[in-house]
N, C-alpha and C positions, 0 to 999 in steps of 0.2 A: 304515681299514676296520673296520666291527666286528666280535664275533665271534656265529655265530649260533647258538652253544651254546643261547641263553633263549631266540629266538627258536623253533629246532627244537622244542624241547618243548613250549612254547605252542600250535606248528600241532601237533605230533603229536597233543596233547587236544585242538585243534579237530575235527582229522579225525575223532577218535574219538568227539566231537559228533556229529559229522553222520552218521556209518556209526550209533548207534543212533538217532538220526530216523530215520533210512529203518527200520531195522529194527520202527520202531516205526509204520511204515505211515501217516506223515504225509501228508498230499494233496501229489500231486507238485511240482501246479500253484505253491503256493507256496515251494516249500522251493530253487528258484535263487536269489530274493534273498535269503533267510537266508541262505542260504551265501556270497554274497556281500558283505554287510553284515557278518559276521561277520567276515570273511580282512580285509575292510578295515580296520573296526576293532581290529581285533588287531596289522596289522600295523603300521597309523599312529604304534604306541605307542613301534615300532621305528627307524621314519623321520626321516632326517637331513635335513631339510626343504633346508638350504642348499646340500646337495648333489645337488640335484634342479630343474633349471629347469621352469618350469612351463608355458614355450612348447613343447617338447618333446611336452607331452601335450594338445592340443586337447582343448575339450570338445566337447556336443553341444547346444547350443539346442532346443529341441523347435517345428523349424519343415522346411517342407519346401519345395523347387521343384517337388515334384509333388503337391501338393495335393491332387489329384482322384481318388481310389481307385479309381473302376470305367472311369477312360478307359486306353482301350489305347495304351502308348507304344511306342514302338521304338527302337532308337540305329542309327546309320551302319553299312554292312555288314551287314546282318543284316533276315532277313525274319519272326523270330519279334514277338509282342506278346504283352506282358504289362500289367498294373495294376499300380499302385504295392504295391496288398494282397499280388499275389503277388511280386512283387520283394523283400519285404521279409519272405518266409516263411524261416523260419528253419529248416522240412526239407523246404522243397521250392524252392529257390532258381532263379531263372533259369537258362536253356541259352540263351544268346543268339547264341555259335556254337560249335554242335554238333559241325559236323566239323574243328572245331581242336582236338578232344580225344578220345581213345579210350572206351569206354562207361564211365563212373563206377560204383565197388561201390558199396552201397547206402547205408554208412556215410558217404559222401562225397555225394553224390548227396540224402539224406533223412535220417541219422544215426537215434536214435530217441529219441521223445518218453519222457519230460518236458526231460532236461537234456544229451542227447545234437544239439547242435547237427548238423545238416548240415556236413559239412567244409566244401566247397565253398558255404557261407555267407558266412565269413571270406575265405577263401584261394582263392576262385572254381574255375568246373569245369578250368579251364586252368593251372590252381594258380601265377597271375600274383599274389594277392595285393592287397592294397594298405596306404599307406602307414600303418595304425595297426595293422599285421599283419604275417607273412612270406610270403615268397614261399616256396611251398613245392617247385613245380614243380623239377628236377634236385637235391635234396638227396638226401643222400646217404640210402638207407633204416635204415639201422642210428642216424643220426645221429637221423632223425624219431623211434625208436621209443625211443631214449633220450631225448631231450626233452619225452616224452609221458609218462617214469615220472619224470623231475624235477618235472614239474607237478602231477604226482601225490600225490609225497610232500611238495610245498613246498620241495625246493632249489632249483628256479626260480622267480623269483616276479618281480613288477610290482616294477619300483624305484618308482614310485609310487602306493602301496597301494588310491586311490580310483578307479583310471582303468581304468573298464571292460572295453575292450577285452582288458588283460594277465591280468584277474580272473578272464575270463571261463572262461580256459584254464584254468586250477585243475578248474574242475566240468566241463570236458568230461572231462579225464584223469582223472577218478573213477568216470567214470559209462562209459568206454569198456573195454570189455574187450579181451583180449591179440588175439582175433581181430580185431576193427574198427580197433586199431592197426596189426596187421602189413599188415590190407588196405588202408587207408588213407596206411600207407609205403611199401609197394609200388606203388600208382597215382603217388603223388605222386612220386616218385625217377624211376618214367619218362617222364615227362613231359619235355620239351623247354623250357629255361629261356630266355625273352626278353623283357630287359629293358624296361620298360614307367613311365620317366622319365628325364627331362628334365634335367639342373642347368644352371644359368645364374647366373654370380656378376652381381648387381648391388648398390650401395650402396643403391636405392631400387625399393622394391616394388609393383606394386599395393595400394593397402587390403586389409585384408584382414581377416574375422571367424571366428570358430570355430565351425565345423559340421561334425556327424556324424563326429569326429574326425580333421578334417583341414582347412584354409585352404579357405578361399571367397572369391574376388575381391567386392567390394561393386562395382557397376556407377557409373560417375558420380564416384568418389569421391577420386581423385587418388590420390596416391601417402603412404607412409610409409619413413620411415629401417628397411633391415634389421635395424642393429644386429648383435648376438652373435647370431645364429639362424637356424635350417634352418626354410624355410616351405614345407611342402609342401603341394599340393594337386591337385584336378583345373583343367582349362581348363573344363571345363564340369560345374558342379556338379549337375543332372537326374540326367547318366549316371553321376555318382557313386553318386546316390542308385538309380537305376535298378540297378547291380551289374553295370554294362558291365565284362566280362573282358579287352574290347579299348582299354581306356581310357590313353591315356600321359597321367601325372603329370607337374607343373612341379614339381620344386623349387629356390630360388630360395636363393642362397648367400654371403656376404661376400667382395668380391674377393680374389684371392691363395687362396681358400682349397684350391683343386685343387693348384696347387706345393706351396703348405703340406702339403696331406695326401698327396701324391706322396712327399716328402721323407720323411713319416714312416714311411711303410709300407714306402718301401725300406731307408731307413738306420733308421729305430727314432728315439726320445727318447734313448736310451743306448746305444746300439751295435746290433748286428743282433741280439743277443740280444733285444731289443723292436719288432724291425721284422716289420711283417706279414707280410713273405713269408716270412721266415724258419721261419712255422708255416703259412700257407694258398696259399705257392706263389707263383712269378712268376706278375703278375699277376693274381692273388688269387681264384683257382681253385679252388684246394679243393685238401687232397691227402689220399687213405683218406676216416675219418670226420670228418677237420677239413673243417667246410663253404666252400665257396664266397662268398663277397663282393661280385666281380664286379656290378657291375651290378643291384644288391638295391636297397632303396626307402634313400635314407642318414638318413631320421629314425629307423625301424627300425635303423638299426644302431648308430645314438646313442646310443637306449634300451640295446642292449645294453653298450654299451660302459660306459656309465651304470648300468646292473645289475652286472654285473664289479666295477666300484671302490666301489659302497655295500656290495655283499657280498649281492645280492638273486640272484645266479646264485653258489648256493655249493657246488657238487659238485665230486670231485676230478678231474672233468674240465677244472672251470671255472681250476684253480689257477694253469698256464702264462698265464692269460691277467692275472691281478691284479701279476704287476711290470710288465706293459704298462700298463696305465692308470695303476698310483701314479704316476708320472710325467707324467700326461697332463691338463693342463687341459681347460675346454671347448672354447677355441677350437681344439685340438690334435683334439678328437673331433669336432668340425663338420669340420677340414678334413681328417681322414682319412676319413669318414664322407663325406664328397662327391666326393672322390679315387674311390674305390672304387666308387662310383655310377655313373662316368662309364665304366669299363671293359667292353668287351664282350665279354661271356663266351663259350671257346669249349671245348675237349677238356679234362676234370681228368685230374689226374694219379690213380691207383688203383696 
């Protein structure tokens, strides 16, 4: 693990980059990919390539299943229609179903322009999430509002510094003040958590290509060896791109890997002192502000597991968790990572 002594002081003058940009009244419009360009290249410098698989992070092809911008779609369930244009607004996100959610605060709902994404862009109005994201919906709210000033200050970070999605959070938690946080942890905490994938251990997969940060079955195309890897994705890639909140994910697993990751999370790598439950509870619940597990998307929890051991989640909250992974290969974090998926979440412990 290294240490992120160089690392901290590097983002700390980045930050302080970007806080006089702004101060210096740069057009809004541009200044998210600078900031984004920036944390990337800066942190690439840091990055332990080999400890980073890169199936892990799907890219995004700049291709779409909904082509057509002004045709009105709709997904199953649901009598609203939207355009791909508006599906894909970033503060004014789809309500596909409305009454499986209490009314969104504004911050979640539209957030504000220029760099203030819509919460419910990422993490949908149901805050079900998806798999190059978290679910945010039953977390705990003190836990949200502390992972929103790690990202803030750069103790949380992308274990792989180009991949948008993790980047992205950085310049939400800059640009969000302490109000749009607490409102934002407060919606999302009460929210009712239901898992929304799939695992299925097979050694052979559908094809599969990388879009919009997640697997896409290629139609026609037979099959490929899983290999060492979590492949997750939608059954229907449209309603991916559409931002269906009612969407269940496949992800597809190396056999043995659920015993495997059963094994770990009760007993540990090294005694119970590294066993899951031992910090997030029988059956992987949560207990206080240690979050819940349960039934989460298991690439997302990979990454984290994967942050932890390169040292890209380095707060002293993060510490309990770094003798758990020394210990932990990958195949060890796919199959606790899958383990944990399959569980269905019901009352935390508080």
């Amino acid at each position: 693990m290294r240490n992120p002594s160089e690392e901290e002081s590097i983002l700390r003058q980045l930050d302080g980059a970007i806080r006089q940009s702004r101060a210096a009244k740069l057009p809004a419009a541009p200044l998210l990919p600078i900031i984004i360009a920036v944390f990337t290249v800066a942190l690439a410098v840091f990055q332990e390539p080999a400890d980073v698989p890169p199936w892990a992070f799907p890219g995004s092809p700049k291709d779409s299943g909904v082509v057509d911008s002004t045709r009105l779609n709709r997904v199953p369930n649901s009598r609203a229609r939207f355009t791909l244009r508006q599906a894909i607004d970033r503060f004014a996100p789809p309500e596909w179903h409305p009454s499986g959610h209490p009314p969104m605060p504004d911050v979640v709902a539209h957030g504000r322009k220029q760099d203030l994404f819509a919460c419910a862009y990422c993490h949908l109005p149901n805050g079900a999430g998806r798999p190059e994201n978290v679910a945010l919906a039953g977390l705990p709210e003190g836990y949200i509002i502390a992972q929103l000033a790690d990202f803030r200050s750069s103790a949380r970070r992308n274990p792989l510094p180009g991949w948008i999605p993790g980047n992205s959070m950085h310049t939400v938690a800059m640009s969000a003040t302490e109000a749009d946080v607490a409102s934002a942890a407060r919606y999302f905490s009460g929210l009712r958590f239901t898992p929304q994938v799939r695992v299925i251990e097979a050694a052979r997969i559908p094809r599969m290509r990388e879009a919009a940060f997640v697997y896409a079955r290629i139609p026609g195309k037979g099959t490929e060896p899983i290999g060492n890897r979590i492949v997750e994705g939608p059954p229907d890639f449209e309603r991916h791109e559409l931002r269906d909140d009612a969407m269940i994910y496949v992800a597809y697993v190396p056999p043995g890997s659920i015993k495997r990751g059963r094994s770990i999370a009760t007993k540990g790598t090294d005694g119970l002192a590294t066993a899951c439950i031992t910090c997030h509870g029988k059956n992987l619940l949560g207990i206080g502000l240690v979050p819940p597990l349960a039934g989460r998307y298991p690439t997302y929890l990979f990454r984290q597991l994967l942050a932890f051991k390169t040292g890209a989640r380095s707060t002293a909250s993060s510490q309990p968790m770094w003798p758990v992974v020394a210990r932990m290969s990958v195949e060890d974090m796919i199959a606790v990572s899958a383990y944990a998926a399959t569980l269905v979440p019901a009352c935390r412990s508080r």
